[in-house]
N, C-alpha and C positions, 0 to 999 in steps of 0.2 A: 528371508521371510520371518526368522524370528525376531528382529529389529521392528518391523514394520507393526508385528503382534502385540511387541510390547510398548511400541510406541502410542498402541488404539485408545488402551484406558487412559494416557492423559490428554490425548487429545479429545475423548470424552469427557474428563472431567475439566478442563477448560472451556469446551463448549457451556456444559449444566452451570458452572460458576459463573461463566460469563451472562450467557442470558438471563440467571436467577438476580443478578447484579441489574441488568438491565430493566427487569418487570419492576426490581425497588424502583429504580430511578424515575420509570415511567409514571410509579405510582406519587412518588415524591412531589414530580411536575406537574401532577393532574392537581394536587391535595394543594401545593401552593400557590397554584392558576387559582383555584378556587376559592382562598384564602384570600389574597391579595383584592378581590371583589368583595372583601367584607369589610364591616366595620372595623377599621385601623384600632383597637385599642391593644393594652397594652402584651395580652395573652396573646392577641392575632399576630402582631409585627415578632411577638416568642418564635411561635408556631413558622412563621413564614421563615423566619430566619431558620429555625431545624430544619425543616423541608430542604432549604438552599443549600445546609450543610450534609446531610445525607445524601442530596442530588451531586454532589461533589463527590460525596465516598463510593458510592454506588454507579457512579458514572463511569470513573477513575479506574474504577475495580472494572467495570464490563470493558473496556475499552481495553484494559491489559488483556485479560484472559480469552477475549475475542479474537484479537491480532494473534497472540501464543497460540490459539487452536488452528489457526489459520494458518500460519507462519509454519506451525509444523506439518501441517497439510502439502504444504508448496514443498518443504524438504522435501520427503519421501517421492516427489514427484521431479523437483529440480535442484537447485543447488542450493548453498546457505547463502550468497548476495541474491539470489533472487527472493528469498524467506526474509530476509533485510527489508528491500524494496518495499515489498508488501505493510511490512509490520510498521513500516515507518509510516505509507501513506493511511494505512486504517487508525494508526493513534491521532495524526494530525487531523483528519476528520474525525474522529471520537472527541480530541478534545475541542474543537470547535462548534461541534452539535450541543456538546454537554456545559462548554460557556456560556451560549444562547438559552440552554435550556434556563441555566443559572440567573442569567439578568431578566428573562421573560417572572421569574417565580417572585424576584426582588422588584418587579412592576417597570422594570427599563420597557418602553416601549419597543414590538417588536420590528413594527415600520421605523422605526431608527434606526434599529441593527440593520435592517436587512438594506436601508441607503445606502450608508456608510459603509458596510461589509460589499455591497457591490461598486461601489465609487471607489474601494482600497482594492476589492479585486481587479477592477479594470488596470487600475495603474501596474500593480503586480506585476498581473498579464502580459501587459505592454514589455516593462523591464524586463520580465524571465520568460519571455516568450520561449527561446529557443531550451530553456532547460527542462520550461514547463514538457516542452513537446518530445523531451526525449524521455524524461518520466514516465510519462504516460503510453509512451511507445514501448519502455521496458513493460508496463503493464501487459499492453497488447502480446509480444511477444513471448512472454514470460505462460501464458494461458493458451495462446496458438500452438505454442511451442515448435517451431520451421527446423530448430534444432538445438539440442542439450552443449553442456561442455564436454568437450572431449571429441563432438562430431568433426568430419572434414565437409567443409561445404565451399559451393562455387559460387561468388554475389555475384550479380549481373544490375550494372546501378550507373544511372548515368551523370553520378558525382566520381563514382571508384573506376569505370569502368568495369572490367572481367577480373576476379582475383578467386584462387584458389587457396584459401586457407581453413588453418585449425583452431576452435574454436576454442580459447583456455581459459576465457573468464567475463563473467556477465555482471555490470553493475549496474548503478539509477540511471548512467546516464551516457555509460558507452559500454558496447563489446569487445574485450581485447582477445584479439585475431593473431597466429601469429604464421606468416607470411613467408616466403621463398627469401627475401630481403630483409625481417626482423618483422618484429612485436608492436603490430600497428591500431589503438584505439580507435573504432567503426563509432561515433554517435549511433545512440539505438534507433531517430529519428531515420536514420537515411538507412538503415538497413530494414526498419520497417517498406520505407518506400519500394525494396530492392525488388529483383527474383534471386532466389534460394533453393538449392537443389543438391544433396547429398552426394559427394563422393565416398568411393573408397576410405576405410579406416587408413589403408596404407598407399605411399604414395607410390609410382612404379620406379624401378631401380632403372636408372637412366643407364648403366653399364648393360644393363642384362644379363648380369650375371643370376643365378639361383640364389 
């Protein structure tokens, strides 16, 4: 409990940073949308350029200390590759929102982004389909949570069939499980698909001895 205490105030004051980071940024974006619709002289294209430069610092800034508040959120609740996962996928969205914000303030049209960023998504997609989907499966799981490391559980999956194993480590893109036979990585995609059901911490002593 006293971990958890002293962990509160920074994860408050990475919240307050973060989002005080963020209200600049929004402000940055509004001020050089606003800009950008005025007369181009030589104080405006000043002005517009600081705006894009601040929207960089202030974006940058909310983007780390959002993921860190978060990231430590997920600790005290799961593991540190699942606090990983997370902090990885909110920067790459941070900094994806906050480059669009960038080229919308510099007058890059935003129907251009948003083709092009969906014509590069499609392809993506196609390519990393299957990584995409175990990603995103870690997500799922990671907030469900069917079960921690350390738990013993039974899959019921009509790729694994029935396996009863221990649960010793959770990454982006697989669970590694380890088994009657050895240390077998599960994709998080098929074990999202599975059934999941809690055994015993301990396995039964096949002698019967005490």
């Amino acid at each position: 409990m006293a971990t958890r205490t002293s962990d509160s105030p920074s994860i408050r004051r990475a919240w307050l940073l973060g989002l005080g980071a963020l209200a600049v940024a929004i402000a940055a974006l509004a001020l050089g949308r606003h800009l950008d619709h005025q007369h181009h002289d030589g104080t405006t294209l000043l002005l517009i350029a600081a705006m894009a430069i601040v929207l960089v610092i202030s974006g940058a800034t909310s983007v780390r200390h959002v993921s860190r508040a978060v990231a430590q959120h997920v600790v005290r609740r799961g593991t540190l590759s699942a606090a990983a996962t997370v902090r990885l996928v909110i920067n790459g969205f941070g900094i994806v929102l906050m480059l669009i914000g960038v080229f919308g303030v510099l007058g890059v049209s935003f129907e251009h982004l948003l083709i092009g960023a969906g014509v590069t998504g499609i392809i993506v997609g196609i390519a990393a389909q299957q990584s995409l989907a175990n990603v995103f499966a870690a997500l799922v799981l990671l907030f469900a949570r069917p079960f921690v490391v350390g738990d013993r559980i039974r899959i019921r999956s009509g790729v694994l069939g029935v396996l009863d194993v221990t649960v010793i480590g959770a990454g982006l893109t697989y669970i590694t499980v380890r088994t009657d036979e050895g240390i077998l990585k599960v994709p998080n995609s098929v074990l999202l698909a599975a059934g999941i059901g809690q055994l015993p911490d301990a396995p039964p002593d096949p002698t019967g001895s005490a």
